[in-house]
N, CA, C and O atoms as a Tinker XYZ file with bonds, in Angstrom:
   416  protein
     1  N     -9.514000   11.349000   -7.017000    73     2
     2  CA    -8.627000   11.855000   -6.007000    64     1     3
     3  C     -7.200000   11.581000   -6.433000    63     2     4     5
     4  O     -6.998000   10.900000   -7.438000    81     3
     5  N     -6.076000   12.136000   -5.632000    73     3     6
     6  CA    -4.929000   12.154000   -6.454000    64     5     7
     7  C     -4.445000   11.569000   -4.892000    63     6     8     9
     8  O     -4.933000   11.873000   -3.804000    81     7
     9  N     -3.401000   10.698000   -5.163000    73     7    10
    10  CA    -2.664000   10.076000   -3.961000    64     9    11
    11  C     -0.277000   10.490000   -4.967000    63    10    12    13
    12  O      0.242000   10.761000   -6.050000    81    11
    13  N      0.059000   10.254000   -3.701000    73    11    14
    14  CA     1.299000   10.136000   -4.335000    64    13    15
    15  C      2.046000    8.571000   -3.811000    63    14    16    17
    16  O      1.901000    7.982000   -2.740000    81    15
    17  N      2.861000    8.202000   -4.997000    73    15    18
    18  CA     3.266000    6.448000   -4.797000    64    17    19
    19  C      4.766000    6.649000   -4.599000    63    18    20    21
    20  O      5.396000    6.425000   -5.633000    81    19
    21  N      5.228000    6.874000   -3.948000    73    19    22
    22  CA     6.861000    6.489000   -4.255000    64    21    23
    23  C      7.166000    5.181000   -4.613000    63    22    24    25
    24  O      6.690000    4.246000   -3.968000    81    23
    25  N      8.156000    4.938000   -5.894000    73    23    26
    26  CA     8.459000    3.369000   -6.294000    64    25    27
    27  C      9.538000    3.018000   -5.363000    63    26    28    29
    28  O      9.849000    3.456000   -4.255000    81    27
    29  N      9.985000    2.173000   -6.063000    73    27    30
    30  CA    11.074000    1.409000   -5.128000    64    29    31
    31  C     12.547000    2.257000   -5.427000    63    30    32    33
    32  O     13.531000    2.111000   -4.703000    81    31
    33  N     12.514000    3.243000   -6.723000    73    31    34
    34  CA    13.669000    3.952000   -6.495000    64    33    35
    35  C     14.046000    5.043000   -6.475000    63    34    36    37
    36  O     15.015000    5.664000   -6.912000    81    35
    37  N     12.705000    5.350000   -5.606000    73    35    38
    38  CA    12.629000    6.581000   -4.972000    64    37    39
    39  C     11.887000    7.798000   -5.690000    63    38    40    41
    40  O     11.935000    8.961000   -5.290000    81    39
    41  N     11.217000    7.364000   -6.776000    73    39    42
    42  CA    10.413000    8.463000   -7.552000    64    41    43
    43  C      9.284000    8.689000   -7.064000    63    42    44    45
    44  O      8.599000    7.774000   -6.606000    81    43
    45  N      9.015000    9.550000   -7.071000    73    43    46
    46  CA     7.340000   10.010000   -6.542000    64    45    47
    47  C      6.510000    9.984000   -7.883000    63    46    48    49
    48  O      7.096000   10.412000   -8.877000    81    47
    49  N      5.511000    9.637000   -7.997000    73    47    50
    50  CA     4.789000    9.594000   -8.790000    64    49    51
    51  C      3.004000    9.622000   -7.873000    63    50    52    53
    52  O      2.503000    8.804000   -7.101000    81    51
    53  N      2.317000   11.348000   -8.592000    73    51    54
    54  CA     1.084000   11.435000   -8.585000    64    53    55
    55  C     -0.065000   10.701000   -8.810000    63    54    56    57
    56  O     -0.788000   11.147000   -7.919000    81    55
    57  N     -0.592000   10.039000   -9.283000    73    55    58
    58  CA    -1.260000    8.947000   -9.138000    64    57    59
    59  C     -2.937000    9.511000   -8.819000    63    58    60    61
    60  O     -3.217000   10.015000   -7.732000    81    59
    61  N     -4.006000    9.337000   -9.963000    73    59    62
    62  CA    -5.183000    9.644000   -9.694000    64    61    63
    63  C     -5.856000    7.994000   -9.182000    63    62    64    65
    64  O     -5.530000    6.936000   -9.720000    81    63
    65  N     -6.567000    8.092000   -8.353000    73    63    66
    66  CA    -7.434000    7.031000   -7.563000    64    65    67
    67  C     -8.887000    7.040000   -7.290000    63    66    68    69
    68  O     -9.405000    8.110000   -6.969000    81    67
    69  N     -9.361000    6.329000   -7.350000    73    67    70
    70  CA   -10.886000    6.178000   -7.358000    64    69    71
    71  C    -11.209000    5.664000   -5.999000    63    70    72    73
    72  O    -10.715000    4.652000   -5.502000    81    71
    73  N    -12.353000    6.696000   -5.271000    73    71    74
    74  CA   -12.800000    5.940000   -4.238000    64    73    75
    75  C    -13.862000    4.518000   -4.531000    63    74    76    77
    76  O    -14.646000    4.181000   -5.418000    81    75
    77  N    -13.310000    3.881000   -3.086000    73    75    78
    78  CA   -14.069000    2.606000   -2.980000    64    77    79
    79  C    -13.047000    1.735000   -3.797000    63    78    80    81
    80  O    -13.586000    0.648000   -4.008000    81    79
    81  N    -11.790000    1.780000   -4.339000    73    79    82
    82  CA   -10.944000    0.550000   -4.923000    64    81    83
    83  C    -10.069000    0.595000   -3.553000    63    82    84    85
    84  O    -10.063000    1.474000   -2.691000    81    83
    85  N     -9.243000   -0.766000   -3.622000    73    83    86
    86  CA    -8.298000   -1.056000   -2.858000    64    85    87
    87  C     -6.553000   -0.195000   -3.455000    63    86    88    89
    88  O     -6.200000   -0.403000   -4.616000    81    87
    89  N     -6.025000    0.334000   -2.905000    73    87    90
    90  CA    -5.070000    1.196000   -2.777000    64    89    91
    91  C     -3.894000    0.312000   -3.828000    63    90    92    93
    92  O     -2.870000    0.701000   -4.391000    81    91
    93  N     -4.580000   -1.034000   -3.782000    73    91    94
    94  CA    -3.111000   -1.931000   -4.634000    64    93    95
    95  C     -3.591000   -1.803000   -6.097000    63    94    96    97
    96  O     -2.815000   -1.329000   -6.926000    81    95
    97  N     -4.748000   -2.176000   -6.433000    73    95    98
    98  CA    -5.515000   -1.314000   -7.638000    64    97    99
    99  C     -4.785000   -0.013000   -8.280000    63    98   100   101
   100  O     -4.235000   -0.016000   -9.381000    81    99
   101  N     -4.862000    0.973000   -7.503000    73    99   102
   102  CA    -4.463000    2.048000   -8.389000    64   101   103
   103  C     -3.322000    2.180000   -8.362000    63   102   104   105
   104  O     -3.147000    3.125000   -9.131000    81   103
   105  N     -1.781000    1.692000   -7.768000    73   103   106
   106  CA    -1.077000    1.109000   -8.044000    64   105   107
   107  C     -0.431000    0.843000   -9.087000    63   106   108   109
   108  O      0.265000    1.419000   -9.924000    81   107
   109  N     -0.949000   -0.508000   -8.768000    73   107   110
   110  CA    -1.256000   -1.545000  -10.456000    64   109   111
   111  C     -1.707000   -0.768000  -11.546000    63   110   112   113
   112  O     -0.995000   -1.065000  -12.505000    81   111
   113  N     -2.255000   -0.212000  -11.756000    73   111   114
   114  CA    -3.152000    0.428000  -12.965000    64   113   115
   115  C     -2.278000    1.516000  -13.540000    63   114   116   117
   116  O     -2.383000    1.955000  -14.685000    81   115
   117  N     -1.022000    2.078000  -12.235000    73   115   118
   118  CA    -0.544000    3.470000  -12.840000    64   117   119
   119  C      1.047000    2.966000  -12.534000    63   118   120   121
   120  O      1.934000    3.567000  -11.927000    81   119
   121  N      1.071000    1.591000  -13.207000    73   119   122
   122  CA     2.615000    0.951000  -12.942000    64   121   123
   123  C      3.664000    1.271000  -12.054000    63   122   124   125
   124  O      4.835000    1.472000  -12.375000    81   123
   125  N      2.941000    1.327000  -10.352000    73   123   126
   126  CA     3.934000    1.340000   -9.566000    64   125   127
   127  C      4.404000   -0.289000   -8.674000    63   126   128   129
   128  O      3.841000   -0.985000   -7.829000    81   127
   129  N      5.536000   -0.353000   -9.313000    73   127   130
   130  CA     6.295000   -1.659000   -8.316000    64   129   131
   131  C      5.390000   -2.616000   -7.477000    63   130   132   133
   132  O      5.802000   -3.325000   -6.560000    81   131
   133  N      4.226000   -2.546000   -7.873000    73   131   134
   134  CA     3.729000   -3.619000   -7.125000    64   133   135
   135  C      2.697000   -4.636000   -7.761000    63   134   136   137
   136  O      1.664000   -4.311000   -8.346000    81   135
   137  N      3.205000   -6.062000   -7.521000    73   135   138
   138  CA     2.759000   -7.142000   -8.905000    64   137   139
   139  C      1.334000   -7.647000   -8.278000    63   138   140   141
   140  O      0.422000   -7.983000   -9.033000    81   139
   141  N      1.180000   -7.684000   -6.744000    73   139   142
   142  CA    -0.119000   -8.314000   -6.671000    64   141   143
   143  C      0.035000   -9.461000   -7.105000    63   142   144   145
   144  O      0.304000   -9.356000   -8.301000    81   143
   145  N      0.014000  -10.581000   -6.777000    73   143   146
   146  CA     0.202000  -12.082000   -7.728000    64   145   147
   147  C     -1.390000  -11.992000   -7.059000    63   146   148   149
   148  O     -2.326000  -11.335000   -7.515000    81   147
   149  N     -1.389000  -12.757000   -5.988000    73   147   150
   150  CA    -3.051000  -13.202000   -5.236000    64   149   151
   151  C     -3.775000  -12.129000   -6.022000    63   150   152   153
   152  O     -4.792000  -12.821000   -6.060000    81   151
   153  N     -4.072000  -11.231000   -6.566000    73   151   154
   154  CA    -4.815000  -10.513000   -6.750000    64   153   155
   155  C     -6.182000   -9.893000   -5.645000    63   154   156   157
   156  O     -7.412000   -9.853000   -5.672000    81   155
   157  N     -5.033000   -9.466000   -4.702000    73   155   158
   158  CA    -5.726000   -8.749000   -3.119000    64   157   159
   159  C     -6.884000   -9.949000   -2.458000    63   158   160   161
   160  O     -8.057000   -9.870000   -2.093000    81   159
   161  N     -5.727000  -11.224000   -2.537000    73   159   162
   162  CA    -6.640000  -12.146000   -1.200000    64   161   163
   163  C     -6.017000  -12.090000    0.159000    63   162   164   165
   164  O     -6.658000  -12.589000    1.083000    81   163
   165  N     -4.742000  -11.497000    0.427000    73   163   166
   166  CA    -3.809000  -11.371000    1.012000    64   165   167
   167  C     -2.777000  -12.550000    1.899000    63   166   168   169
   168  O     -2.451000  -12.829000    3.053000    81   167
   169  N     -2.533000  -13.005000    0.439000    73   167   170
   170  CA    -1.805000  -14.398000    0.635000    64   169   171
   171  C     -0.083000  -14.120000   -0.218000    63   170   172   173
   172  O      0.859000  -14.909000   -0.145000    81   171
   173  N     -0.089000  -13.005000   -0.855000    73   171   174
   174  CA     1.305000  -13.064000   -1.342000    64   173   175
   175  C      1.948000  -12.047000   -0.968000    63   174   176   177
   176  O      3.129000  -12.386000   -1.043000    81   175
   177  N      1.895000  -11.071000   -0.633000    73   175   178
   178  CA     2.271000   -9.898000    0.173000    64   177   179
   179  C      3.095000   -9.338000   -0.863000    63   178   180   181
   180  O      4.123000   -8.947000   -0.311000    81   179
   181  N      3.143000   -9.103000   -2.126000    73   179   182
   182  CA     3.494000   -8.685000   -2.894000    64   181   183
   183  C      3.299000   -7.128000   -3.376000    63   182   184   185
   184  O      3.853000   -6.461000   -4.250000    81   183
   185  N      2.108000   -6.798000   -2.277000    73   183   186
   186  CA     1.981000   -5.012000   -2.581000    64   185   187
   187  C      2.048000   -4.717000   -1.364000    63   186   188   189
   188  O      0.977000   -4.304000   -0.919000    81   187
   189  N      3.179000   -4.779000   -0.385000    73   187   190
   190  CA     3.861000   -4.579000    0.759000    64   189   191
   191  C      3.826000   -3.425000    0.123000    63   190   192   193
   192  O      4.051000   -3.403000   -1.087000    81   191
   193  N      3.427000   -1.815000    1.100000    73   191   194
   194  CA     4.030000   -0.800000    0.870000    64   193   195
   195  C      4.297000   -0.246000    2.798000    63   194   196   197
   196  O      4.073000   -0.875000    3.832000    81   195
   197  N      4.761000    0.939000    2.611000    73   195   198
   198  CA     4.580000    2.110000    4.087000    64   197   199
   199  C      3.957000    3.157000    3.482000    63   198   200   201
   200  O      3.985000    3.806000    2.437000    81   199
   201  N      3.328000    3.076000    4.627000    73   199   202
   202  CA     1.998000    4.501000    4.959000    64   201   203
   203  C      3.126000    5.617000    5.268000    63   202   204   205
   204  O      4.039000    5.367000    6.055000    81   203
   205  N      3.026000    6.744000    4.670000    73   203   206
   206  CA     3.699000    7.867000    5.369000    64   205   207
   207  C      2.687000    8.429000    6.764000    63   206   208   209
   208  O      1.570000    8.945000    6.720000    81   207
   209  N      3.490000    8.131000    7.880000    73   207   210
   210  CA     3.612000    8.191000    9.166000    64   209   211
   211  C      2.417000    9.174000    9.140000    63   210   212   213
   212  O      1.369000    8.576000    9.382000    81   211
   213  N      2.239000   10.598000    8.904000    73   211   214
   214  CA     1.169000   11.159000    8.975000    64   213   215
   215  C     -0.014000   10.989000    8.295000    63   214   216   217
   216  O     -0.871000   11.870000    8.221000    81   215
   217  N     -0.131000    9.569000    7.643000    73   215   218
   218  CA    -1.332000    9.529000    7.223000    64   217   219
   219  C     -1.770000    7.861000    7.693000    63   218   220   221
   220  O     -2.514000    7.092000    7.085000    81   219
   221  N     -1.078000    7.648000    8.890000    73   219   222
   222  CA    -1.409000    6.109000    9.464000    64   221   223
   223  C     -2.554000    6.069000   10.142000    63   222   224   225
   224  O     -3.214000    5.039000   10.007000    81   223
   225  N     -3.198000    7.363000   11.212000    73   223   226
   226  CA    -4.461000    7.323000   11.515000    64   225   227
   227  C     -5.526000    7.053000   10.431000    63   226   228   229
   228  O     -6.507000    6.315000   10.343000    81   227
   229  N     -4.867000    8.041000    9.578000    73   227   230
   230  CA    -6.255000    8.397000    8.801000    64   229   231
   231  C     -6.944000    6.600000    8.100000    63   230   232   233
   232  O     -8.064000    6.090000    8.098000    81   231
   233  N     -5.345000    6.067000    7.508000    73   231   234
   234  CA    -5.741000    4.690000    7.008000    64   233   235
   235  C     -5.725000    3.629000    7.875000    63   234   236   237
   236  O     -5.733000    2.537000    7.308000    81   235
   237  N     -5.697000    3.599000    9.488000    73   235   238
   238  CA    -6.140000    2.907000   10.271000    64   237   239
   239  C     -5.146000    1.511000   10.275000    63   238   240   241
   240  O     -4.395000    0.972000    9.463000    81   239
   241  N     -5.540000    1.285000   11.502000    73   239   242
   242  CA    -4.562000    0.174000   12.090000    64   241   243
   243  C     -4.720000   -1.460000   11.243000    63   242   244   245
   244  O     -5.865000   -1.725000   10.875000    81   243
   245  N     -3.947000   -2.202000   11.032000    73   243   246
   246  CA    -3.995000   -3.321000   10.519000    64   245   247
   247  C     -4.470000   -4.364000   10.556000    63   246   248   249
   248  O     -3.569000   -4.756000   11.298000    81   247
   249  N     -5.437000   -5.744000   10.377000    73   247   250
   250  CA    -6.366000   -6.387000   10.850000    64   249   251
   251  C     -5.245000   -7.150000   11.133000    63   250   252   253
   252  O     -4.176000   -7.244000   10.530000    81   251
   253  N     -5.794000   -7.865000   12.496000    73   251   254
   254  CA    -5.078000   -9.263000   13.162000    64   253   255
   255  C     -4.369000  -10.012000   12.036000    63   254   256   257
   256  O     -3.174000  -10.132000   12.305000    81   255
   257  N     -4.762000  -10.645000   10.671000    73   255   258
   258  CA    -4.573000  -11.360000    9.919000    64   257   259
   259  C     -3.455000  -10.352000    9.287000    63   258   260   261
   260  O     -2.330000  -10.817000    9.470000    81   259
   261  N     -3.446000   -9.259000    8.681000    73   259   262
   262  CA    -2.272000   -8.542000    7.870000    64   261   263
   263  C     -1.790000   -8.682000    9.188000    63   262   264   265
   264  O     -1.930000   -9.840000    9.581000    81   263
   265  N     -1.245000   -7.887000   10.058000    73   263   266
   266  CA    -0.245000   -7.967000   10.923000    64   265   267
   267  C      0.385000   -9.096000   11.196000    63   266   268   269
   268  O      1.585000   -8.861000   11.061000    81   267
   269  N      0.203000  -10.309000   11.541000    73   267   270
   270  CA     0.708000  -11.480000   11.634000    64   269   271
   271  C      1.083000  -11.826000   10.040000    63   270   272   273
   272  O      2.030000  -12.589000   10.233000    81   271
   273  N      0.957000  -11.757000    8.778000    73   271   274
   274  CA     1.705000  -12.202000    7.598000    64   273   275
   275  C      2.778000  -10.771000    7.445000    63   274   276   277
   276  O      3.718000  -11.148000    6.744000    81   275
   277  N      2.989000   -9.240000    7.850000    73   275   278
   278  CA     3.456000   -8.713000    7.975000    64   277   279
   279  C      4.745000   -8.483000    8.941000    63   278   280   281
   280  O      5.821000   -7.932000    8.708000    81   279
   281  N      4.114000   -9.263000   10.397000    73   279   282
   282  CA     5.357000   -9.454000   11.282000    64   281   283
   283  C      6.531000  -10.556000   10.844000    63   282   284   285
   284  O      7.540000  -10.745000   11.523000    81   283
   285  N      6.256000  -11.204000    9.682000    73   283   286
   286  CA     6.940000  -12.442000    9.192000    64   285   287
   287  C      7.912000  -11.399000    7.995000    63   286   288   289
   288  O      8.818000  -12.026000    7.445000    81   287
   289  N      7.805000  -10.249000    7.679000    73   287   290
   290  CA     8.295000   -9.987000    6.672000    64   289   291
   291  C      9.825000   -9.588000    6.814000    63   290   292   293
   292  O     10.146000   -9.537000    8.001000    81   291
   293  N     10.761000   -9.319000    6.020000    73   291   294
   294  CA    12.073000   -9.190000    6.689000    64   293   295
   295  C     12.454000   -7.570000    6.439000    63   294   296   297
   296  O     13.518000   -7.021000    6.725000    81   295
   297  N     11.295000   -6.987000    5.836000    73   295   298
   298  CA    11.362000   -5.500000    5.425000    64   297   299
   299  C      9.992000   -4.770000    6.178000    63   298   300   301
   300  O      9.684000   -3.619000    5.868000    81   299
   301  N      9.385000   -5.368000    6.959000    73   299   302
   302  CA     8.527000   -4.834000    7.285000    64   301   303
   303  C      8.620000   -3.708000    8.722000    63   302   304   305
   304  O      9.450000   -4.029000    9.574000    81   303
   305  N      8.090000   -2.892000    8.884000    73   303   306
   306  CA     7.870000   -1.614000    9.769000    64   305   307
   307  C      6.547000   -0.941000   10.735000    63   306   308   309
   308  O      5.441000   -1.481000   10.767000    81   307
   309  N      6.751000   -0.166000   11.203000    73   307   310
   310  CA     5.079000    0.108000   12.177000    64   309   311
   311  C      4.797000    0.463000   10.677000    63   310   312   313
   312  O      4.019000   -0.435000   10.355000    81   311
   313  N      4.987000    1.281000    9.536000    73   311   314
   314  CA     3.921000    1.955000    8.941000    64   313   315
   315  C      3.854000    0.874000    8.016000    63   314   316   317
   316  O      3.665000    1.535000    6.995000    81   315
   317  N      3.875000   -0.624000    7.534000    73   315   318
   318  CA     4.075000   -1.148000    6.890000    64   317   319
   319  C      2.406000   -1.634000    6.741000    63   318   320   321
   320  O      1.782000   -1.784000    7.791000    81   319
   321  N      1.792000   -1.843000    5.586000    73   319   322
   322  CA     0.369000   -2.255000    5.554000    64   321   323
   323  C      0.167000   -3.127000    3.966000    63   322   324   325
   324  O      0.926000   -2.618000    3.142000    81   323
   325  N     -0.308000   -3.797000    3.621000    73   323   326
   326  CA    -0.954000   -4.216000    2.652000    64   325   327
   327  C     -1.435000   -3.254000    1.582000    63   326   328   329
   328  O     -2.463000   -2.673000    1.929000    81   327
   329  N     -1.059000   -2.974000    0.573000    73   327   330
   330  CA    -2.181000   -2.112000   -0.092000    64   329   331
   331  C     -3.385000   -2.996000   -0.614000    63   330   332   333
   332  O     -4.006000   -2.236000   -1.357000    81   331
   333  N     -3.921000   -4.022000   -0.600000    73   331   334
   334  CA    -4.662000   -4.700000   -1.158000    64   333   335
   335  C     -6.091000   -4.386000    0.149000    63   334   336   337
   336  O     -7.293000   -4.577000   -0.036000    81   335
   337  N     -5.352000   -3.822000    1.521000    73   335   338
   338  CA    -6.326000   -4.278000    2.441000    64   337   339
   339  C     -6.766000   -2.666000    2.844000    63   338   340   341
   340  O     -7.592000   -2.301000    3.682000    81   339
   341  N     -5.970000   -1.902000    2.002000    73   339   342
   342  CA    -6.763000   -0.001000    2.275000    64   341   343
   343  C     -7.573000    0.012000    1.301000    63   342   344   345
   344  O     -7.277000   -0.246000    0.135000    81   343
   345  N     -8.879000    0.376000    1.806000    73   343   346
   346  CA    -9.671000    0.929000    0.587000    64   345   347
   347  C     -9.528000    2.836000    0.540000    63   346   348   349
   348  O     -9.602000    3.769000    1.340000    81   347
   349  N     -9.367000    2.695000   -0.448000    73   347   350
   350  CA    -9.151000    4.282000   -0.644000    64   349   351
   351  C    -10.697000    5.235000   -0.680000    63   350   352   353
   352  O    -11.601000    4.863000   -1.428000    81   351
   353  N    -10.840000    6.315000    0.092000    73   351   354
   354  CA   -11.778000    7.061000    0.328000    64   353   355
   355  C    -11.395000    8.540000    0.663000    63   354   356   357
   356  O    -10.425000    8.837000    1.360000    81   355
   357  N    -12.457000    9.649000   -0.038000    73   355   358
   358  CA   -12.140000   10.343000    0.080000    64   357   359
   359  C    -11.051000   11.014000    1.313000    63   358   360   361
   360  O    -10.033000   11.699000    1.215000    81   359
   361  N    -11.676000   10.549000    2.292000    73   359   362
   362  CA   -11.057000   10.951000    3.212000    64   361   363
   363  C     -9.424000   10.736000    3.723000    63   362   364   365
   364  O     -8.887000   11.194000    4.731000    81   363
   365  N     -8.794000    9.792000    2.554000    73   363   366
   366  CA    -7.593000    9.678000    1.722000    64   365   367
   367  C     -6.716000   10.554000    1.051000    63   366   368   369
   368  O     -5.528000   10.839000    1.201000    81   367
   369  N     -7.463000   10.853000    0.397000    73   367   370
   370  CA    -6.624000   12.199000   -1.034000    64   369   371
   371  C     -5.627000   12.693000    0.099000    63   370   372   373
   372  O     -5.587000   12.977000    1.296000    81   371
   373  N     -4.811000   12.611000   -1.102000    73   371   374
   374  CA    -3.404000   12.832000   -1.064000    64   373   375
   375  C     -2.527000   12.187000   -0.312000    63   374   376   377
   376  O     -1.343000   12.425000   -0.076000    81   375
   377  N     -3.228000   11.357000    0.033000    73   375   378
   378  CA    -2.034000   10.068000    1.070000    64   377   379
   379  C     -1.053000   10.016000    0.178000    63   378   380   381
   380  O     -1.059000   10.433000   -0.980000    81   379
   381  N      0.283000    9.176000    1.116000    73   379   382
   382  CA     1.392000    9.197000    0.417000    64   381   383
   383  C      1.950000    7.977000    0.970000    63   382   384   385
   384  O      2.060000    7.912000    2.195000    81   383
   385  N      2.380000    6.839000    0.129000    73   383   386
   386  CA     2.833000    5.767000    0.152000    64   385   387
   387  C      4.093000    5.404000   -1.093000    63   386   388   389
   388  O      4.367000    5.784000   -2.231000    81   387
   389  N      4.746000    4.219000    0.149000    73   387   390
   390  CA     5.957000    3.833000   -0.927000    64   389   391
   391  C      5.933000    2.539000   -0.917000    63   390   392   393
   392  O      5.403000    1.997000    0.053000    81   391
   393  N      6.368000    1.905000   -1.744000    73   391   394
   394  CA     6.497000    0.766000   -2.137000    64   393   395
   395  C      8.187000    0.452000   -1.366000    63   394   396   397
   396  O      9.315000    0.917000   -1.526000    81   395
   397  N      7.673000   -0.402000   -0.652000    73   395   398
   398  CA     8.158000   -1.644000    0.223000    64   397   399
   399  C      9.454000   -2.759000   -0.800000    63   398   400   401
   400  O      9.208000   -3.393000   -1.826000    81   399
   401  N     10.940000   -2.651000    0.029000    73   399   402
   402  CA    11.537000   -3.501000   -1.287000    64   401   403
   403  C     10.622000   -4.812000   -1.154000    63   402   404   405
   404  O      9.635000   -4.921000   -0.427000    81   403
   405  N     11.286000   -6.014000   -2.211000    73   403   406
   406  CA    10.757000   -7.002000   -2.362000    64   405   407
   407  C     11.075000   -7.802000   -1.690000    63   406   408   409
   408  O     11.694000   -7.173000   -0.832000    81   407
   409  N     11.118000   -8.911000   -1.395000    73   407   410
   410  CA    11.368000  -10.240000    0.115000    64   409   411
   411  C     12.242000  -11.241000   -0.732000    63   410   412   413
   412  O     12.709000  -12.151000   -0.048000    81   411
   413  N     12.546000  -11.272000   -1.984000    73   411   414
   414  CA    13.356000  -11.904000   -2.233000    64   413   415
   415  C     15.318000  -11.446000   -2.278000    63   414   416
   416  O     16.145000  -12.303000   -2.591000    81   415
């Protein structure tokens, strides 16, 4: 499936994705701005991105635990989510996400 990533300076970049990986995965794999340190335990919030607004149903609301390390963030937003915590599924393709600045 093909998703689109906006980086942090504003490029769009197409991006092919595999269902059943976590959204920070393909990412990572197709060098967009996001380092993942925890490697998706969701303890470093390092693949902070936003959901584009019309595709927030589709990837569903945020678990108790992301929302509370998310409400702490100083860049964070309603469409703001973890990519470590979307699993990507068909029913995905063509979502469109951006990478979130960094917290430092």
């Amino acid at each position: 499936m093909t998703i689109t990533a906006v980086d942090r300076e504003g490029v769009e970049h197409p991006i092919d994705a595999g269902e059943g990986e976590p959204l920070m995965w393909a990412l990572r794999e197709n060098n967009i701005d996001v380092e993942a340190v925890c490697g998706g335990h969701m303890s470093c919030l390092t693949c902070h991105v936003y959901i584009d607004p019309a595709w927030l149903e589709r990837v569903g609301r945020r678990s108790g635990e992301e929302a509370d390390l998310l409400d702490d963030q100083l860049h964070s937003r309603a469409e703001s989510r973890l990519s470590c915590q979307i699993e990507l599924s068909a029913d995905l393709a063509g979502l469109r996400c951006t990478v979130a600045p960094p917290e430092g």
